[in-house]
C-alpha positions as CSV (number, residue, x, y, z in Angstrom):
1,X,-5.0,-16.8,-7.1
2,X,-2.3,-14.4,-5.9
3,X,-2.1,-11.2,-8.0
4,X,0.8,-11.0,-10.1
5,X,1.4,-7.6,-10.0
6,X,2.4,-7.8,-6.0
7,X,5.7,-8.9,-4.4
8,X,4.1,-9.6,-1.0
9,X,0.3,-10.7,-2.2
10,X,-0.6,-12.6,1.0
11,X,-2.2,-9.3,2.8
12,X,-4.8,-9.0,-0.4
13,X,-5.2,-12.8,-1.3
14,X,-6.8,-13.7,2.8
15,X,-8.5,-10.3,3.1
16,X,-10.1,-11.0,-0.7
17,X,-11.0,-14.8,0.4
18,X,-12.6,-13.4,3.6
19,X,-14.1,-11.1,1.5
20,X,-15.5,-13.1,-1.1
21,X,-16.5,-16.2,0.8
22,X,-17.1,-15.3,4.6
23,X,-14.5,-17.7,5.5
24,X,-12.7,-17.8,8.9
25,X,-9.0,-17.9,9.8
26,X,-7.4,-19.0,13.0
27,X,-4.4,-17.9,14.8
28,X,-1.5,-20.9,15.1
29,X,1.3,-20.0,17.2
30,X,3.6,-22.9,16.1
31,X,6.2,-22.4,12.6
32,X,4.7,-23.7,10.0
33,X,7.3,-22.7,7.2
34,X,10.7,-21.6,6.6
35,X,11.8,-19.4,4.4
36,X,15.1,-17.6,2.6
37,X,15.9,-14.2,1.7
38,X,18.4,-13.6,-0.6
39,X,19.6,-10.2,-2.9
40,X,17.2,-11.2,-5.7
41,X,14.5,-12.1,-4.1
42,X,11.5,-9.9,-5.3
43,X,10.9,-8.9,-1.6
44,X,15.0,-7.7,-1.8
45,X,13.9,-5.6,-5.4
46,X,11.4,-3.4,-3.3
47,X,8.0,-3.6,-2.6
48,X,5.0,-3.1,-4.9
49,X,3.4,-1.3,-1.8
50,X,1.9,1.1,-4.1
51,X,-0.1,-1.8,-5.8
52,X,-0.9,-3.5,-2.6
53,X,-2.4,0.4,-1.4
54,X,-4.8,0.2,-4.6
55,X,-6.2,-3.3,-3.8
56,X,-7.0,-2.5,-0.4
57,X,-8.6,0.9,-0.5
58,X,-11.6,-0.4,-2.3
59,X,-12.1,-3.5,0.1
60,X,-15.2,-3.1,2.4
61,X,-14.5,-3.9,6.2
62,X,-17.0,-3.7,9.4
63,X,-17.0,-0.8,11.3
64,X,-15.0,-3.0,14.0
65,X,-12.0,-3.1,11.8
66,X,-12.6,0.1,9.8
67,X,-9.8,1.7,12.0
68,X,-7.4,-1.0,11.5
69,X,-7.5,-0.5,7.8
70,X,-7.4,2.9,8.2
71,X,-4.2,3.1,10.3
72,X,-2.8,0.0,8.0
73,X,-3.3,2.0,5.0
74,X,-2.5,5.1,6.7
75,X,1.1,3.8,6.6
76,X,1.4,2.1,3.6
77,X,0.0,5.8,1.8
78,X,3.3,8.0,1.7
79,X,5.4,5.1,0.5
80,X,2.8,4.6,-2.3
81,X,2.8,7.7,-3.3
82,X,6.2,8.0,-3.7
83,X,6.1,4.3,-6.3
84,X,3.8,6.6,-8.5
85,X,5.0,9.3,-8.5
86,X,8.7,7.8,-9.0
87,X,7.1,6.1,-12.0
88,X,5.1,9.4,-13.2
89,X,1.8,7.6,-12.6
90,X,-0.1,11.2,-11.0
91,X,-3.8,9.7,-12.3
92,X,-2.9,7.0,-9.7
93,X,-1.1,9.0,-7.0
94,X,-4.0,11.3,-7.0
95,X,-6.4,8.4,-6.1
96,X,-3.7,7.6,-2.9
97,X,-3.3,11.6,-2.2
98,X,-7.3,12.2,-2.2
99,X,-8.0,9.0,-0.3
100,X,-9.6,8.6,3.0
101,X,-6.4,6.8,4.0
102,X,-3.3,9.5,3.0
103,X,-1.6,10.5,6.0
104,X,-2.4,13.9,7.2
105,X,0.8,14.7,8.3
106,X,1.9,18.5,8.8
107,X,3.5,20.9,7.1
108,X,6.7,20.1,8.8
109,X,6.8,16.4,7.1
110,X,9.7,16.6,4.1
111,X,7.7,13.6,2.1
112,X,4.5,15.0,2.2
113,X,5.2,18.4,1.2
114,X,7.7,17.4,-1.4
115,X,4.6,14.7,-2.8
116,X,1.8,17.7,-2.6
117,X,4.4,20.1,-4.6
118,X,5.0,17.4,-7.0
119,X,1.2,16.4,-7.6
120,X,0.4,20.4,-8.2
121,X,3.5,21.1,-10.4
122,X,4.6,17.6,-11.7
123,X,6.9,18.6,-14.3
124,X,9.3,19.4,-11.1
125,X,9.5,15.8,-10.7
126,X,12.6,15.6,-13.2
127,X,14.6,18.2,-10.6
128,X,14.2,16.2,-7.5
């Protein structure tokens, strides 16, 4: 039930279970797996944060946790942006740029203003 198109699916898989079914999760402190990273590991490839950014915007949350997801997503927005716009995707890095959840960061912030200029003059992107 993971999604295919994300390298790290856990985040969306228990948020869409909790979602879908009410259920509960509890805290364990003990290990309860090991893992391996290695250089072709999909995780080692880069992440499909961008993807992860689209699943999660749309999930509803409580007003309790509406500023978690905000401040999760809040991080996870430049570094989307940047998957679509490096892919030439600007339909879908206009959903992350006109979000609730893109970071308002000021004028002084290299990524952002390089992502704005981009997203108002896209043919540009071939330059950079």
């Amino acid at each position: 039930m993971f999604r295919e198109n994300l390298n790290t699916p856990e985040i969306e898989f228990f948020l869409r279970v909790w979602n879908n079914h009410q259920a509960s999760f509890y805290f364990h402190n003990a290990y309860l797996i090991k893992y391996r990273i290695h250089f072709q590991s999909a995780t080692s490839s880069g992440l499909s944060i961008h993807n992860l950014f689209l699943w999660l915007k749309d999930i509803a949350v409580s007003e309790n946790n509406k500023k978690y997801k905000i401040n999760f997503l809040n991080r996870l927005s430049v570094p989307a942006m940047n998957s679509f716009l490096r892919e030439g995707d600007l339909k879908k890095a206009k959903l992350v740029y006109y979000s609730e959840f893109y970071k308002d960061v000021s004028f002084l912030n290299y990524k952002s203003t390089i992502q704005k200029i981009i997203l108002l003059f896209p043919f540009i992107r071939k330059y950079i």
